[in-house]
C-alpha positions in Angstrom: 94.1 9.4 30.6 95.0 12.5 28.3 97.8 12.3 26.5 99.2 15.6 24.5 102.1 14.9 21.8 104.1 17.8 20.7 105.3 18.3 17.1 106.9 21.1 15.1 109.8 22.3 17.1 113.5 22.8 15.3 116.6 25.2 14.5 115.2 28.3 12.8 116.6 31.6 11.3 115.6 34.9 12.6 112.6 36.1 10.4 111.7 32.7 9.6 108.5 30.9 10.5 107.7 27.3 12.4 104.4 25.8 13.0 103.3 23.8 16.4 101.2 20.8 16.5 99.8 19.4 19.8 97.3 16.1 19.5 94.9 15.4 22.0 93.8 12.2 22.7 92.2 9.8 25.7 89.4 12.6 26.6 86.8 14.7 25.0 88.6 17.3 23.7 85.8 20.2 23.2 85.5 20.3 27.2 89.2 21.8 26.8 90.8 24.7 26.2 94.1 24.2 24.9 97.0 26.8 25.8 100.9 26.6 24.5 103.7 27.6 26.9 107.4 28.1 27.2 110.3 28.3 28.9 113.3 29.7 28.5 116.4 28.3 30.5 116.4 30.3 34.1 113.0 31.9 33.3 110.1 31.2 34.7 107.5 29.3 32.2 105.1 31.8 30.6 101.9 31.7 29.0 102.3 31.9 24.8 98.4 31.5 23.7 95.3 30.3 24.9 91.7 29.1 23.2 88.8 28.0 24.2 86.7 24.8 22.3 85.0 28.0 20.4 88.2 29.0 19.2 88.4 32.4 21.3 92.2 33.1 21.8 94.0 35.1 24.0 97.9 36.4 23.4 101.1 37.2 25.5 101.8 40.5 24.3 105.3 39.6 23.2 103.8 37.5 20.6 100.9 39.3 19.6 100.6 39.9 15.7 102.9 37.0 14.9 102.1 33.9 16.5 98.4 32.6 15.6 97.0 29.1 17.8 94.1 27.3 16.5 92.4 24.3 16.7 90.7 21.5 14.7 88.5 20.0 16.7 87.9 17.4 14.2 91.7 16.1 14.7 92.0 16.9 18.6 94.4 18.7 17.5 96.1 23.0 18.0 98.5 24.4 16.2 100.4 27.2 17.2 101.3 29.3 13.8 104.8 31.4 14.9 105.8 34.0 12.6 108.7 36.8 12.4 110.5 34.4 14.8 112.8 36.5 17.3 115.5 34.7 19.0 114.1 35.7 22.6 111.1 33.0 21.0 113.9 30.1 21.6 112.6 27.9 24.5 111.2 24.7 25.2 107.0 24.9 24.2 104.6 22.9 26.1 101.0 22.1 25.4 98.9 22.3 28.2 94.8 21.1 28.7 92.6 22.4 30.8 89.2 21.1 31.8 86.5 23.6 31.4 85.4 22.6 34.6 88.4 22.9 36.6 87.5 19.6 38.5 89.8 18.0 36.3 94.0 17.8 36.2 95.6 19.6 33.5 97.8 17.6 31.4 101.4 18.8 29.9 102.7 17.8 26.9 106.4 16.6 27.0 107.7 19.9 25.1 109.0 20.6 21.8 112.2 23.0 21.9 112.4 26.0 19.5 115.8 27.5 18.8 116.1 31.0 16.7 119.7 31.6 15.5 120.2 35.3 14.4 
């Protein structure tokens, strides 16, 4: 059974910077890509970042240019670099997998919540 632990999340200034870790474990994690979302209170949960086991990554356009998501495959683990933090970034962050074959369930982390104070 996958299993996805969230790290990282706290009370930041506006500007200021906070890194995401999500570990893996329980599968093989290079058939995964490996995706961060959020959600807001009364929003509907968005896609942050996306990347594939080659490390090709795709961006929401709100947080292109400041947030950066990679991966070590080495420690199961993706990190989600966020930058120039903007309070409309506050939200809960969840860590999803997805099985390249899409025969498999995703899995969600339990979330890590991000605040931005201005």
């Amino acid at each position: 059974q996958v299993q996805l632990v969230e790290s990282g999340g706290g009370l930041v200034e506006a500007g200021g910077s906070l890194r995401l870790s999500c570990r893996f474990s329980g599968g093989l994690f290079a058939r995964y890509a490996m995706s961060w979302h959020r959600q807001a209170p009364g929003v509907q949960r968005e896609l942050v970042a996306i990347i594939t086991p080659g490390s090709s990554t795709n961006y929401a356009d709100s947080v292109k240019g400041r947030f950066t998501l990679s991966r070590d495959n080495y420690k199961s683990t993706v990190y989600l670099q966020m930058n120039s933090l903007k309070r409309e970034d506050s939200a809960v962050y969840y860590c999803k997998a997805e099985h390249l074959s899409r025969k498999r369930p995703d899995y969600w982390g339990q979330g890590t919540q991000v605040t931005v104070s201005s």
